[in-house]
C-alpha positions in Angstrom: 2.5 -41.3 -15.9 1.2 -38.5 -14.6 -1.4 -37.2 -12.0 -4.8 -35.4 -13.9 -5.3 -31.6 -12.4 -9.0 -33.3 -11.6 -7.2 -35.2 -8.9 -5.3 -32.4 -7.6 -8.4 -30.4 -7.1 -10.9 -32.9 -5.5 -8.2 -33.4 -3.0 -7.5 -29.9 -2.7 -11.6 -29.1 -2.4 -12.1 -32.0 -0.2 -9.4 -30.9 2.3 -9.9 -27.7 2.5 -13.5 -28.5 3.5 -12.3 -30.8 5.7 -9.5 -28.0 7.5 -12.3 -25.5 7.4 -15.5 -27.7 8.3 -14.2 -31.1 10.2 -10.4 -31.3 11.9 -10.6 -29.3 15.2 -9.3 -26.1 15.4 -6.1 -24.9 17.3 -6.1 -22.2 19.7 -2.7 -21.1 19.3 -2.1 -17.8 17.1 0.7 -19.2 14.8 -0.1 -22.7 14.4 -3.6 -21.1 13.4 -2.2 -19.0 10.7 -0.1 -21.4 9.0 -3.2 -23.6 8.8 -5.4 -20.5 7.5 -2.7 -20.3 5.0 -2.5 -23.9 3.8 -6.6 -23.6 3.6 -6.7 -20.7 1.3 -3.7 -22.2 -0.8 -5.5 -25.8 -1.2 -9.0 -23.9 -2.0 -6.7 -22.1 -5.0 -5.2 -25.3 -6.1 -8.7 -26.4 -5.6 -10.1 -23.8 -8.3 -7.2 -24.3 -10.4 -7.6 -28.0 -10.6 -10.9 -28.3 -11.4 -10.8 -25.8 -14.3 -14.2 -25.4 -14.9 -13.6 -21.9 -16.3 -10.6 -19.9 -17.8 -7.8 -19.8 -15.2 -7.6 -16.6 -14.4 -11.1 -17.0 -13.3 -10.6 -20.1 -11.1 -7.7 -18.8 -9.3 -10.2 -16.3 -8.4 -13.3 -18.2 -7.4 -10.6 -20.6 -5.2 -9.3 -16.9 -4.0 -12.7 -16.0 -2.7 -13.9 -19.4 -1.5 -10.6 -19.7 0.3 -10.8 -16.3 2.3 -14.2 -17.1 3.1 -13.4 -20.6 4.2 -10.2 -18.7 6.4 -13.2 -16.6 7.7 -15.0 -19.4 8.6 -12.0 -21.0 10.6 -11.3 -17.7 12.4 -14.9 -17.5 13.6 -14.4 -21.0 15.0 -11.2 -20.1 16.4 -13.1 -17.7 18.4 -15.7 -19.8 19.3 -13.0 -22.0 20.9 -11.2 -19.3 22.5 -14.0 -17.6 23.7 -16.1 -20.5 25.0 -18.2 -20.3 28.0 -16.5 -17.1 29.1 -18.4 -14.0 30.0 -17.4 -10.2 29.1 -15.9 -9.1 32.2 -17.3 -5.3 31.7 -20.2 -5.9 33.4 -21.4 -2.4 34.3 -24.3 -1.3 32.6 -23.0 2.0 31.9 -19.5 0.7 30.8 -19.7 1.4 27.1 -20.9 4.8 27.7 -17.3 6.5 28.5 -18.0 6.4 32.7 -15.5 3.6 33.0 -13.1 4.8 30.6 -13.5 8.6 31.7 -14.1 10.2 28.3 -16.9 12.9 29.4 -14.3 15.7 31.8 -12.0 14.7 35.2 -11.9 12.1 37.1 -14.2 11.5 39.8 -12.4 11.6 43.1 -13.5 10.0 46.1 -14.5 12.4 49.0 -11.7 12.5 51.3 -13.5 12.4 55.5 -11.2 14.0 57.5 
């Protein structure tokens, strides 16, 4: 007895949503990836499952659902990383090159002798 493809890609589909949408993320770079990975790889088995076109096809809707849903996860990845922390460039003419020095020399302190 064998397992229908319908199976394999409602449980794929459901989770994917549930890796991109409802488990919380983890902050570490690696761990992160490998779970991006298994995302976009159940979203593929997801569209290959569910067969509701050719195959070629729904490899490549659960190819672009599961790089948007890897999108998705990075963006909350950075919300977690990122959360409650303020830019520490807080110069208001930062972004303009005076911090960085791209417009000539360096300004040098007057020297009092």
């Amino acid at each position: 007895m064998t397992i229908p493809p319908v199976v394999f890609g409602l449980g794929g589909l459901i989770l994917g949503l549930l890796l991109t949408f409802g488990f919380p993320i983890q902050r570490g770079r690696y761990r992160n990836q490998i779970w991006d990975l298994l995302t976009l790889a159940l979203f593929v088995v997801a569209g290959w499952g569910l067969a509701i076109w050719d195959p070629l096809s729904n490899l490549a809707a659960g190819l672009i659902v599961g790089l948007a849903a890897v999108v998705i996860r990075d963006f909350r990845l950075w919300l977690a990383r990122f959360h409650s922390q303020s830019y520490r460039r807080s110069h208001r003419y930062y972004w303009y090159g005076r911090a960085r020095n791209w417009y000539g020399g360096r300004r040098r302190r007057r020297s009092y002798r």
